[in-house]
C-alpha positions as CSV (number, residue, x, y, z in Angstrom):
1,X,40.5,21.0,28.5
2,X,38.5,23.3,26.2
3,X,37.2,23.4,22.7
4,X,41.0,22.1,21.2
5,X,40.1,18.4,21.0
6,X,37.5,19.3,18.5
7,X,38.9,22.4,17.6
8,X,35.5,24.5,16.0
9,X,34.3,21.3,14.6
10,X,31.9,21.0,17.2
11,X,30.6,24.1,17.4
12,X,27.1,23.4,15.8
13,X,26.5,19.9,17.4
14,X,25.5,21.9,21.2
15,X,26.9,19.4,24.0
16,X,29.2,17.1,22.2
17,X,32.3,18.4,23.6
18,X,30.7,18.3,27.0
19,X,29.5,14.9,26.2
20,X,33.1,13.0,25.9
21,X,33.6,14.5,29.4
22,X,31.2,12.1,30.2
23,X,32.6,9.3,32.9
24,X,30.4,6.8,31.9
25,X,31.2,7.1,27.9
26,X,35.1,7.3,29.4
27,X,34.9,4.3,31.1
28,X,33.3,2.0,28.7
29,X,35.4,2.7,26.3
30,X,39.0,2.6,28.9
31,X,39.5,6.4,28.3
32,X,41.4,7.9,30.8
33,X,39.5,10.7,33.3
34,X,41.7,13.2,31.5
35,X,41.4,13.7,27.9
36,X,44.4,13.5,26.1
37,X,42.5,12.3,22.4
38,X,41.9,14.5,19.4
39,X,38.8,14.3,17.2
40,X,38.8,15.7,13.6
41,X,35.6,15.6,11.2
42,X,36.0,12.2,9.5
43,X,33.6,12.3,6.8
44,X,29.7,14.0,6.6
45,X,26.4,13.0,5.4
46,X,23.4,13.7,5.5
47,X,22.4,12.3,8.8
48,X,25.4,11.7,10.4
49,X,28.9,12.9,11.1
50,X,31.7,10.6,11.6
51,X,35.0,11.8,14.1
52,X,38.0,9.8,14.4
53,X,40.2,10.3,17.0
54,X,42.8,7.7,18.4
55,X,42.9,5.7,21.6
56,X,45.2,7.5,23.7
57,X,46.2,3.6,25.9
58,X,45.6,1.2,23.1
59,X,46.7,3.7,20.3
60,X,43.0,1.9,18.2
61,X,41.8,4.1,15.7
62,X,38.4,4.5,16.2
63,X,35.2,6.8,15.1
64,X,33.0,8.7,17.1
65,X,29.1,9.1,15.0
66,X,26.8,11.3,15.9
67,X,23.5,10.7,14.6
68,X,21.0,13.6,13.9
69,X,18.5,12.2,12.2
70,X,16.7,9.1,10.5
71,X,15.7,8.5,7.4
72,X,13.6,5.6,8.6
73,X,11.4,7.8,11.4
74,X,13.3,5.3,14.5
75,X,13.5,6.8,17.7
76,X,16.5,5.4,18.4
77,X,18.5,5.4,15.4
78,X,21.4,5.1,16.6
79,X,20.5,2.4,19.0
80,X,19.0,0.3,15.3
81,X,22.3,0.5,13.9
82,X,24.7,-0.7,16.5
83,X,22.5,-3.8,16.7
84,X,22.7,-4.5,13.1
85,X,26.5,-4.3,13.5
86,X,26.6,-6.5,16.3
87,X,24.5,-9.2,14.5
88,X,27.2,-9.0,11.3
89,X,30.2,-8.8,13.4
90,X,31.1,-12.7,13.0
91,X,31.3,-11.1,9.2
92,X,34.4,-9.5,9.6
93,X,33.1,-7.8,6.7
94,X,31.7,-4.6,9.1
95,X,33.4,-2.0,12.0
96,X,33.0,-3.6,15.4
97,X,30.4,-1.4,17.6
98,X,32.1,-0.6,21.0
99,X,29.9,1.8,22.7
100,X,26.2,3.2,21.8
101,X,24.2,6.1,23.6
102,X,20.2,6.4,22.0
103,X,19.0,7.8,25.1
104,X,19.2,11.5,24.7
105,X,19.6,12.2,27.9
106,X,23.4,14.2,27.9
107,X,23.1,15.1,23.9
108,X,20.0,15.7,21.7
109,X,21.4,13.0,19.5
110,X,22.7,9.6,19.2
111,X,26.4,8.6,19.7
112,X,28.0,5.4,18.3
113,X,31.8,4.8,18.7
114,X,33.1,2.1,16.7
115,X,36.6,0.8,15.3
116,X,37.7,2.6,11.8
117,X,38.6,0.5,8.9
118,X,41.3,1.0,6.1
119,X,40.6,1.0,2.3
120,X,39.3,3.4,-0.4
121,X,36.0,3.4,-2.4
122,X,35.3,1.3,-4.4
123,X,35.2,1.3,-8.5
124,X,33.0,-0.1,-10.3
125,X,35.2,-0.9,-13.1
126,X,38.2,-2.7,-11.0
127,X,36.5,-3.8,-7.5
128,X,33.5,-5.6,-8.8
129,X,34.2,-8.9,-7.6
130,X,35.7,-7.9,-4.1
131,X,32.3,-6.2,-3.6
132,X,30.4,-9.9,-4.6
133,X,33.0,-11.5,-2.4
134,X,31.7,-8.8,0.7
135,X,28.3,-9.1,0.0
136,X,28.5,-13.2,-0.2
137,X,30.0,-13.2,3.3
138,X,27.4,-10.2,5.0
139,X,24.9,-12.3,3.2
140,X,25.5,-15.3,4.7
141,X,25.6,-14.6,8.4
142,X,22.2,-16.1,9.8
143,X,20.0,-13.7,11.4
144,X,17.9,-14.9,13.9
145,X,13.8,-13.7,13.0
146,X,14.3,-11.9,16.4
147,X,17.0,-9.8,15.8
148,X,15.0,-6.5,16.1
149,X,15.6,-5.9,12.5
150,X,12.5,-4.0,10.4
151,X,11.3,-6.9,8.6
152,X,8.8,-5.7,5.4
153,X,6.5,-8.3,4.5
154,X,6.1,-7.3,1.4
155,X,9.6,-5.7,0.4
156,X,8.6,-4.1,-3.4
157,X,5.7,-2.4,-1.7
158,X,7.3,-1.5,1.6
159,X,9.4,0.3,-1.3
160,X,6.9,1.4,-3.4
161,X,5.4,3.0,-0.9
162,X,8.4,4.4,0.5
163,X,8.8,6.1,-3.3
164,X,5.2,7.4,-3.1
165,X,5.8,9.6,0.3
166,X,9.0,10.9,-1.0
167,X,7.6,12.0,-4.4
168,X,4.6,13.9,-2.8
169,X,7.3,15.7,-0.9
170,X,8.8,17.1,-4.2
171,X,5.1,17.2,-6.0
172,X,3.7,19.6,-3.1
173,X,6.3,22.1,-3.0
174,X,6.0,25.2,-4.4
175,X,10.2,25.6,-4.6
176,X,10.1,22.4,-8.0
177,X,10.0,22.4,-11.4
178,X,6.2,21.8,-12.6
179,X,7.5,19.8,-15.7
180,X,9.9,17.6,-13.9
181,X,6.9,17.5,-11.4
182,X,4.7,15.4,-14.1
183,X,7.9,13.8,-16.1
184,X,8.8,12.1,-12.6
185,X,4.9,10.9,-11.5
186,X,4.8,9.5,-15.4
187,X,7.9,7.6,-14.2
188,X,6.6,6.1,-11.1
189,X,3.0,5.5,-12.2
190,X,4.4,4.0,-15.0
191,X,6.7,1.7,-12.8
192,X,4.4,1.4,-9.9
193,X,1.8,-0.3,-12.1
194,X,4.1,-2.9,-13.5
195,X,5.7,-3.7,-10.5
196,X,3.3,-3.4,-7.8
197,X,1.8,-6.6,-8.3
198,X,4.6,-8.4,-8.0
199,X,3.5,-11.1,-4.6
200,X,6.0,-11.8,-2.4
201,X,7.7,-15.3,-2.3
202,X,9.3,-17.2,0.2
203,X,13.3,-16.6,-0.2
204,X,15.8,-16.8,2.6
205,X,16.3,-13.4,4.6
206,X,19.4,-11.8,6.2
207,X,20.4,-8.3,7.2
208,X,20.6,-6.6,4.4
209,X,22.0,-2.8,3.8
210,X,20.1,-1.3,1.2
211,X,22.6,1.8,0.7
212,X,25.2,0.1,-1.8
213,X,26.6,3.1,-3.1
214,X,30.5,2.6,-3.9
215,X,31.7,5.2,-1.0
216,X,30.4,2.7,1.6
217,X,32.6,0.2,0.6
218,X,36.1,0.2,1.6
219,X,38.7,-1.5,-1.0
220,X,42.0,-3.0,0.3
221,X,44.4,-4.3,-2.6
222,X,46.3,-7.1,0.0
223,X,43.5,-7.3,2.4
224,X,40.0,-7.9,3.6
225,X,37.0,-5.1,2.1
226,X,34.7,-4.1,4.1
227,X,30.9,-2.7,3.9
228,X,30.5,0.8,6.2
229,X,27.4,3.0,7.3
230,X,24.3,0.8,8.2
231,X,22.0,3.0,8.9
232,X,18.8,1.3,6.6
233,X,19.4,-2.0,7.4
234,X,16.2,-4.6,7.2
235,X,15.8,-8.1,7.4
236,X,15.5,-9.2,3.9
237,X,16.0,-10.7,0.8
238,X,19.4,-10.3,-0.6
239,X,18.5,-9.9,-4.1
240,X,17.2,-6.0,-2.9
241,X,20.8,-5.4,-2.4
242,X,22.2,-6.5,-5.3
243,X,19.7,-4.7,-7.2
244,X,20.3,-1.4,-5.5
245,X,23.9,-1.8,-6.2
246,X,24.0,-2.6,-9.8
247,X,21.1,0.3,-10.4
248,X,22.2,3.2,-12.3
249,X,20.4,5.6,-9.9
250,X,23.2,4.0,-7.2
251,X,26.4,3.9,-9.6
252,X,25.8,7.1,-10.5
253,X,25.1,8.6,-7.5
254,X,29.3,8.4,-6.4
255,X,30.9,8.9,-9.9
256,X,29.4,8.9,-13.7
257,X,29.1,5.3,-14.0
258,X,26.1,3.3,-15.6
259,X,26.8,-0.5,-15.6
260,X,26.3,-2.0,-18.9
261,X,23.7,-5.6,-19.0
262,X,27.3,-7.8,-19.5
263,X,28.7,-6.7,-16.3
264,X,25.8,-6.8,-14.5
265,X,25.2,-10.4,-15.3
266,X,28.9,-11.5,-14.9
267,X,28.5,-9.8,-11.2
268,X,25.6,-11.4,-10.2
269,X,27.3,-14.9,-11.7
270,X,30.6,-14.5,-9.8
271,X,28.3,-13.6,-6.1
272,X,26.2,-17.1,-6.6
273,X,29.6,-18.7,-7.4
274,X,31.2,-17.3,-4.1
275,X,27.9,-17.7,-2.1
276,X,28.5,-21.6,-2.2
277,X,26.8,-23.4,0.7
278,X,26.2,-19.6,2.4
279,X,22.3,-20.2,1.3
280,X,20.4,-21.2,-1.8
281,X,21.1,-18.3,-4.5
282,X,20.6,-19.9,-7.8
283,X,17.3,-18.6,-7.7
284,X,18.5,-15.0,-7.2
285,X,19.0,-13.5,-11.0
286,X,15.3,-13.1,-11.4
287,X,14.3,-11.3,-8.1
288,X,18.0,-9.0,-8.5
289,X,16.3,-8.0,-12.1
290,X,13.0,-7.4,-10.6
291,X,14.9,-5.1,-7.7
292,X,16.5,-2.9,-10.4
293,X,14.1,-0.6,-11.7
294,X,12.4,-0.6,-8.2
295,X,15.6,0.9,-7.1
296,X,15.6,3.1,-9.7
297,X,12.5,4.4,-8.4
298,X,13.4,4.6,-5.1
299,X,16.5,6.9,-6.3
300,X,14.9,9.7,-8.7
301,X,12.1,10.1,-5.9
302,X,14.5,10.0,-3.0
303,X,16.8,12.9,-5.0
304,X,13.6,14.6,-5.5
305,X,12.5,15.0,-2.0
306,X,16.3,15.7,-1.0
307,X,16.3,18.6,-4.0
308,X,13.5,19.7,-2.0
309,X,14.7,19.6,1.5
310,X,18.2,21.2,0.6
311,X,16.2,24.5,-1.5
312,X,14.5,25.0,1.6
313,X,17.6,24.2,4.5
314,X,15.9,21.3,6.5
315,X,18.8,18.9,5.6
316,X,20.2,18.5,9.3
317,X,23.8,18.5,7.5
318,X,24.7,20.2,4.0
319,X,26.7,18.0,1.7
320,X,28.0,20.7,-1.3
321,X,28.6,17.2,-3.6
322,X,25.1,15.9,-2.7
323,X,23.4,19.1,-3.7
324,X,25.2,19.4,-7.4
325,X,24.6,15.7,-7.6
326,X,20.7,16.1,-7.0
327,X,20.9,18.5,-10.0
328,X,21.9,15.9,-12.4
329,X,19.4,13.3,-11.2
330,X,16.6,15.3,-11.8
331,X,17.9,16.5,-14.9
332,X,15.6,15.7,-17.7
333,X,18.0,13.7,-20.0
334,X,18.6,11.4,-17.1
335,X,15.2,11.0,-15.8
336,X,14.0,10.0,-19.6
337,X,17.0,7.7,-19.8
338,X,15.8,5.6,-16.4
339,X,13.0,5.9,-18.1
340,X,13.4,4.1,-21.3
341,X,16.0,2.2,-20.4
342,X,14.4,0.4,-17.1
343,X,11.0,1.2,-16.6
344,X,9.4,1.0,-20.2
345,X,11.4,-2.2,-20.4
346,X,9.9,-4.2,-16.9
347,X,7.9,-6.9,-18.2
């Protein structure tokens, strides 16, 4: 067989099409010595790319990922991911993992196959509660402390520092805007000072996703949603994901959506509601409003180091809609918005 089962999709990942030759990637997934299955670009990122192709004996649809980067600096990136799938697999709420390969040793990335799910994205103005109904069951799977999962001890400044790195990206580059350069700083010193102090305190942890935007959910009308792409997972508090979800630097980033304080109280109401015996939430609403305007943070500096990674090409993967998107972050009216709006107003 030649290039047909990728067609020219492949062309820029070097060895992947000689990689599915592979006999031990055949047999551990039951593929037979001869390929007979097509794989078609999926969906792209910025560090991966997704393939589906169909099971040519079982007829399963499934999804091949390669992995060419990490946005957490893990060796085995790959490898980090398919072990936080397997720990939320009794969810049902996640794709099954089938078959992993971190070791670089056939491809100079990481392969992951793992079943494809049905559904759409999600909106925020229909699918609200079938996203708390997700998140209450992902949340609720115990997670052994062993798990392998990163495990910050102090979560909001793991973050904070993770915002500090990111900005300096954008504030040492010659390619940004030397305004936007001391509006955004204003915005973190601002936020860092109020929010840096903030101790930890003892709350229950699970694996948690911290990448809620709404295309990572998929939305089924007559049956189960799921939650897709864990690439940042940690082992954490689950308020950090419910604030990065209901921030507007993550509503935003997917559509032109800014959730209004109503619904994002009557979310976080209906997730402790459906949460039940999962684990203790009903002290959650404090931590989720604390985890809001860090997230907001997190997401002007995280579009600022992208704006500067894409001007100058070392984005592994070009995304043409994450590009004009990191435009509108970093425009001034909405960086004085996140502004006033959620960091003047941290108490």
């Amino acid at each position: 067989m030649g290039k047909d089962i990728f067609g020219n999709e492949a062309d820029d990942i070097k060895g992947l099409l000689q990689y599915v030759h592979l006999k031990r990637y055949r047999q551990a997934l039951g593929l037979p010595d001869e390929i007979s299955e097509k794989y078609s670009i999926l969906a792209q990122g910025e560090y991966n790319r997704n393939y589906y192709f169909i099971h040519p004996v079982s007829g399963e649809k499934l999804i091949l990922r390669v992995n060419l980067g990490s946005q957490m600096g893990i060796k085995d990136q790959i490898g980090y991911e398919y072990n936080a799938l397997k720990l939320l697999e009794n969810s049902k709420r996640t794709p099954k993992a089938l078959y992993v390969d971190g070791s670089f040793k056939n491809l100079n990335y990481g392969i992951m196959v793992m079943e494809f799910l049905p559904g759409k994205v999600l909106d925020y103005k229909t699918d609200m509660k079938k996203a708390a109904a997700c998140l209450a069951d992902i949340h609720s799977v115990k997670i052994p402390e062993n798990s392998k999962l990163i495990m910050p001890e102090n979560p909001t400044g793991a973050i904070l520092d993770e915002c500090s790195r990111m900005l300096e990206v954008y504030i040492s580059s010659d390619v940004a805007d030397s305004k936007k350069k001391d509006l955004i700083s204003e915005i973190f010193k601002k936020g860092k000072e109020k929010l840096s102090g903030i101790k930890s305190m003892p709350f229950y942890r699970c694996c948690i996703n911290t990448e809620l935007n709404s295309n990572n959910f998929l939305i089924n009308e007559n049956g189960k949603d799921y939650l897709i792409d864990w690439e940042k997972p940690l082992y954490g508090d689950p308020a950090q994901d419910l604030g990065h979800f209901l921030a507007p630097t993550t509503t935003f980033w997917k559509t032109d959506i800014i959730l209004d304080s109503y619904e994002v109280e009557e979310f976080i109401k209906y997730y402790t509601a459906l949460v039940g015996n999962g684990f203790n939430a009903g002290d959650i609403r404090e931590r989720v409003y604390t985890y809001i305007p860090i997230n907001c943070l997190r997401g002007i500096t995280w579009c600022a180091m992208a704006w500067v990674q894409y001007r100058l090409a070392q984005k592994g993967l070009f995304n043409a809609s994450t590009a004009a998107k990191l435009d509108e972050y970093l425009d001034e009216n909405f960086l004085n918005m996140i502004k006033d709006k959620y960091i003047d107003n941290i108490p």
